[in-house]
VEXVEX-225339 format. One record per residue (C-alpha): residue number from 1; residue in one letter; x, y, z. Coordinates in Angstrom, 2 decimals, padded with zeros to 5 digits. Example, Ala and Ser with C-alpha at 12.3 -4.5 7.8 and 13.67 -1.06 7.14 Angstrom:
% residues 2
 kelo nudo       x       y       z
    1    A  012.30 -004.50  007.80
    2    S  013.67 -001.06  007.14
//
This chain:
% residues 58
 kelo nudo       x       y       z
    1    X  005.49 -012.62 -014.95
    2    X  007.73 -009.75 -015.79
    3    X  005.46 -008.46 -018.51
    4    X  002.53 -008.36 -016.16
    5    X  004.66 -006.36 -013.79
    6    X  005.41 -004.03 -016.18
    7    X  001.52 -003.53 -017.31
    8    X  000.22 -003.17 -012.97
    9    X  003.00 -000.55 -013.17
   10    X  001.93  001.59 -016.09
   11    X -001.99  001.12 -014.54
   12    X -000.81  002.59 -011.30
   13    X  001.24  005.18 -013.10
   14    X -001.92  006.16 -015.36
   15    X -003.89  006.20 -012.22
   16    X -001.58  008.46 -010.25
   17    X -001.43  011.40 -013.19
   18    X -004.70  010.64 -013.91
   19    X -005.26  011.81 -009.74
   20    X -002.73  014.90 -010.14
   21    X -003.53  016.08 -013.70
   22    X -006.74  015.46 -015.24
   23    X -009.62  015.17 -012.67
   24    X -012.83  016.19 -013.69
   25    X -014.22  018.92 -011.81
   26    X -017.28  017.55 -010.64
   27    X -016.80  015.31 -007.62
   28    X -019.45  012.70 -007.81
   29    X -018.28  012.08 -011.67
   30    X -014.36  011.97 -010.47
   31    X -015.34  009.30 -007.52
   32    X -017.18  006.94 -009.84
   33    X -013.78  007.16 -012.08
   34    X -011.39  006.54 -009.23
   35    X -013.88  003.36 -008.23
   36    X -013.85  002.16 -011.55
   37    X -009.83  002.59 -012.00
   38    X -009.61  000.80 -008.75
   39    X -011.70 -002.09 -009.75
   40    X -009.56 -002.86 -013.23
   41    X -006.26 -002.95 -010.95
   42    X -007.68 -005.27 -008.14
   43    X -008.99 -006.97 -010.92
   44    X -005.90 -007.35 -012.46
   45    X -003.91 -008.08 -009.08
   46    X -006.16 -010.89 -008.54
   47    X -005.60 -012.62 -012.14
   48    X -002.22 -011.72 -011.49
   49    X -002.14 -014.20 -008.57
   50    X -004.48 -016.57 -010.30
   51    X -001.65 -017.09 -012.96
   52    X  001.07 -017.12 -010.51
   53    X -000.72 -019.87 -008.95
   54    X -001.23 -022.08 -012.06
   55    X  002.16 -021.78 -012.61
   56    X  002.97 -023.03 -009.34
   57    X  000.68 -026.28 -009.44
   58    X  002.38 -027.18 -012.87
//
């Protein structure tokens, strides 16, 4: 579990500088980037809690 911590915190981190530092200029491209950022880290929040909960049955 650790090591998946470690990986949601480096995917927030690239998606903070990736807010501060290299947004494209154009606002409609920038949006579907954010949205598709967003997706991958619910994405990996909920297998996150998939595998904390197959740990827990065993």
């Amino acid at each position: 579990m650790k090591s998946q911590l470690i990986i949601f915190g480096i995917l927030i981190a690239g998606f903070i500088v990736y807010n501060l530092f290299f947004q494209i200029k154009d606002d409609r491209t920038n949006t579907v980037i954010n949205i598709m950022y967003t997706s991958i880290l619910f994405a990996y929040i909920s297998f996150m809690a998939y595998s904390l909960l197959k740990k827990m049955r065993k």
